[in-house]
C-alpha positions in Angstrom: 72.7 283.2 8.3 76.1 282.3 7.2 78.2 280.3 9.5 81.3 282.3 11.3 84.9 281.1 10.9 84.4 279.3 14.2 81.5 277.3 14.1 83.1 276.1 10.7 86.3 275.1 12.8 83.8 274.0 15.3 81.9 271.6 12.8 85.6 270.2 11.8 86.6 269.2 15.0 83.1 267.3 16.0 84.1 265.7 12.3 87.2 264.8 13.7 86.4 263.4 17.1 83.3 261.7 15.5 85.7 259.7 13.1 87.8 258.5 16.0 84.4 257.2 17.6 83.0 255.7 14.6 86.7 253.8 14.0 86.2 252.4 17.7 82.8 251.6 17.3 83.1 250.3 13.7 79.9 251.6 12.7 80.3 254.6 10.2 76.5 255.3 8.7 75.4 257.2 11.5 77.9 259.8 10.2 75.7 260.6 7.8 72.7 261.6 9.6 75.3 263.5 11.9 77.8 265.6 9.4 75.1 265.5 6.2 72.8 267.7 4.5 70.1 266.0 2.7 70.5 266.8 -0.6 74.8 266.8 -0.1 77.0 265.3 -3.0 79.8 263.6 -2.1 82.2 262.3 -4.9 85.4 259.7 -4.3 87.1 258.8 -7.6 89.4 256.4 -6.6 92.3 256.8 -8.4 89.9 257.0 -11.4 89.0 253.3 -11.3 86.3 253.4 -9.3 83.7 257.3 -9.4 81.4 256.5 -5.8 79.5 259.5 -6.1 75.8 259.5 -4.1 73.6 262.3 -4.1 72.0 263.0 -1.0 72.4 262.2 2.9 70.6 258.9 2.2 73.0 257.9 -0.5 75.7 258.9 1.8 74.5 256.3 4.3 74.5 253.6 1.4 77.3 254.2 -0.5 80.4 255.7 1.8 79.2 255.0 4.7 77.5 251.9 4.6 78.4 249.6 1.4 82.0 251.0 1.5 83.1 250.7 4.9 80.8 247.9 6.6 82.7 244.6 5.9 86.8 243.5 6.1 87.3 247.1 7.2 87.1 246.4 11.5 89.9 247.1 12.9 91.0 250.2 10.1 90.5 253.7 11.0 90.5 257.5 9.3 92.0 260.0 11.8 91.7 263.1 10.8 95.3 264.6 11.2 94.8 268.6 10.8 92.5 270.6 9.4 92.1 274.0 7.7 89.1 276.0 7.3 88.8 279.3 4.7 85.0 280.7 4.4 82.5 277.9 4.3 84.8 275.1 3.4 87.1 272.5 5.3 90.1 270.6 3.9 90.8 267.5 6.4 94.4 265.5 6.1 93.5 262.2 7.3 95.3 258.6 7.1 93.9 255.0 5.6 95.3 253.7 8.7 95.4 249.6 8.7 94.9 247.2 11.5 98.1 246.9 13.8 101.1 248.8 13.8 104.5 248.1 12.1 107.3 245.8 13.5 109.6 249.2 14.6 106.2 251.0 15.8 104.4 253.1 13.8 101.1 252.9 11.9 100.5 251.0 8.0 98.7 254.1 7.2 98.4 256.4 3.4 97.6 259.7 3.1 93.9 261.2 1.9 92.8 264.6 1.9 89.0 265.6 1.7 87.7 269.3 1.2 83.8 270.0 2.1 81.6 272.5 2.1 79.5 273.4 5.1 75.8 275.0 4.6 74.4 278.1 6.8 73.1 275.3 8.5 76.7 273.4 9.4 75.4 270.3 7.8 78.2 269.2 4.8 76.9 270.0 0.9 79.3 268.7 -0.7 82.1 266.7 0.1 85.1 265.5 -2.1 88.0 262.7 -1.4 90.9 261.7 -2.5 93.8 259.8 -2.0 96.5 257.9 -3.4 95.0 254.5 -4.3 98.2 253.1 -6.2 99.6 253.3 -2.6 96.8 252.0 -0.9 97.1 248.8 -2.6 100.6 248.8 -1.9 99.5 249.2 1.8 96.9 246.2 2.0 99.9 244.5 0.3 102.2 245.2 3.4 98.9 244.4 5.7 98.7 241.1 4.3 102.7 240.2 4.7 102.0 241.0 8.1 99.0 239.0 9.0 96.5 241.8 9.3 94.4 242.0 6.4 90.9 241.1 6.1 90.4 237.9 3.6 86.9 239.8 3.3 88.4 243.1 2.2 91.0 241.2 0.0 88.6 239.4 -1.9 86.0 242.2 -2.1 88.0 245.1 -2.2 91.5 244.9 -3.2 91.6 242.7 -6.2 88.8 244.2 -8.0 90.6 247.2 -7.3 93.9 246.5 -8.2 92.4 244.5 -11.4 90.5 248.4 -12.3 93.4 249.8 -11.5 96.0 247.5 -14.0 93.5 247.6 -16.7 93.5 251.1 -16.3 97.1 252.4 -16.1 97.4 249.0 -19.5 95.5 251.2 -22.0 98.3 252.5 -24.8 101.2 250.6 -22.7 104.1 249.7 -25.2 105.0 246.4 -25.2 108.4 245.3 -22.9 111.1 245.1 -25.0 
């Protein structure tokens, strides 16, 4: 039985709500069993230095879920700004939001977008993220002027990623001159 247009909207917002209890709780895997089909794919490339990709709830729970968001990441959260739905698929808008807020108020937060799609039986079969990672390391950048971010993330996160990243965007670079 295919899913009407508001139990797709419906399975959006519990997406949504979960996200800001997984960001207080700091516990993320859970998601998986909640949102996940078992045999779902879920890809992030990260800026293309980086293809997570795990193929099935399980591997959702590992990789995303666990792995990825388990340790240097307390205090972070991924609201889940708006929404759109069209047929059987959602496209989020949701923040990288860091620890804190800024000195004039506001959040050290990037941009991501995610588009799923959501089985007969409003489990998630596939799910695609992105984001802009450039300015995500520009962000933990900022978060670490400040005070904020996680020596843990830093060291297991951010400079391998950056490293990825320059060794990437090197390839066929001209010499300065």
């Amino acid at each position: 039985m295919t899913l009407s247009p508001q139990q797709v909207e419906a399975r959006a917002v519990a997406m949504q709500q979960a996200f800001v209890e997984a960001a207080a709780r700091n516990e993320w895997s859970w998601l998986a069993d909640a949102f996940y089909a078992e045999d779902c794919v879920y890809l992030c490339e990260y800026g293309g230095t980086l293809r997570v990709q795990a193929n099935s709830r399980e591997e959702i729970r590992e990789t995303h879920y666990g792995r990825d968001m388990r340790v240097g990441w307390e205090g972070w959260s991924f609201p889940i700004e708006r929404f759109t739905t069209h047929g059987n698929r959602i496209i989020t808008h949701w923040w990288n939001r860091g620890p804190g807020q800024r000195p004039g108020g506001g959040y050290y937060q990037t941009p991501g977008v995610s588009f799923i799609t959501v089985g007969d039986d409003g489990l998630f079969t596939e799910q695609l993220d992105l984001f802009d990672l450039a300015h995500q390391m520009h962000l933990c950048d900022e978060l670490e002027a400040a005070g904020l971010l996680s020596p843990v993330l830093k060291a297991n996160w951010v400079v391998p990623t950056k490293r990825r990243l320059i060794a990437m965007l090197s390839v066929n670079l001209p010499a300065a001159g």
